[in-house]
C-alpha positions in Angstrom: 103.6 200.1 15.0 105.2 200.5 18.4 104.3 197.7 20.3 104.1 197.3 24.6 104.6 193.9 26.2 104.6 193.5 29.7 106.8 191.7 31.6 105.2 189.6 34.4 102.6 187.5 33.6 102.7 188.3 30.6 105.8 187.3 28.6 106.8 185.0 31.3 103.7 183.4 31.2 105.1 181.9 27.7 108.8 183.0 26.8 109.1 181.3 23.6 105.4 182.3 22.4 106.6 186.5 23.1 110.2 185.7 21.5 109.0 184.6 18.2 106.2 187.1 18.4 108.9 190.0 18.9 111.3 188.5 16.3 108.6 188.6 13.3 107.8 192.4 14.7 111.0 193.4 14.6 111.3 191.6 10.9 108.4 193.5 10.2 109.6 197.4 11.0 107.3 197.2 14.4 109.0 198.5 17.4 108.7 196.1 20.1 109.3 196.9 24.0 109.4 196.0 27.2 106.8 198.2 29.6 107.3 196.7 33.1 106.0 198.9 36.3 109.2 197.7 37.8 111.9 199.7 39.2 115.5 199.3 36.9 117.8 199.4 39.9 116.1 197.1 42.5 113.8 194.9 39.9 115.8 194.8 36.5 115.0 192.4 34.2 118.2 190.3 33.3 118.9 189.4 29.4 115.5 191.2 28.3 114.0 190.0 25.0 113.2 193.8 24.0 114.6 197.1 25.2 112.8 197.8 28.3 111.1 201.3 29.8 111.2 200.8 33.7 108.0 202.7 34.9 108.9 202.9 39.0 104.9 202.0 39.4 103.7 205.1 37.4 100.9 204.2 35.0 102.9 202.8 31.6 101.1 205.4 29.7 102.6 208.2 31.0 106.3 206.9 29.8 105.5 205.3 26.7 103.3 205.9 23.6 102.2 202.7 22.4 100.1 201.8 19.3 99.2 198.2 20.9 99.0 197.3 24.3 99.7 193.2 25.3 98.9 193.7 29.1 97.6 191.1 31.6 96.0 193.8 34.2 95.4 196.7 32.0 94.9 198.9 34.5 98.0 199.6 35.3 98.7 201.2 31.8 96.5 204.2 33.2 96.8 204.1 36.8 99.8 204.3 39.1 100.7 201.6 41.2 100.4 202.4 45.3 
């Protein structure tokens, strides 16, 4: 399964919870990453958990074909940000 996890909000709203869930995914054979509408050069994430795909506030879908979305505002897989 290929796996989305935002950033804000999301794994930061519990670090530890997100780290042991992406450790027993990536035990598994799931493919775990990162979809953040941040921009890598200005906002990048230091020591990410997961790899990470950088959308530059384009909706995550269009970057990244996930199985599973873990989102706090869904809308932003499908929409770009202003």
């Amino acid at each position: 399964m290929r796996i989305a996890l935002d950033y804000d909000k999301t794994y930061t709203a519990d670090p530890a919870l997100w780290d042991g869930f992406i450790s027993l995914a990536n035990e598994r054979g799931h493919q775990v990453r990162i979809v953040t509408m941040r921009y890598p050069d200005s906002e990048a994430i230091e020591s990410p958990p997961a790899p990470v795909v950088y959308t530059r506030r384009i909706a995550k879908c269009k970057l990244y074909q996930a199985d599973v979305w873990i989102d706090d505002n869904p809308a932003w897989i499908y929409q770009d940000a202003p």
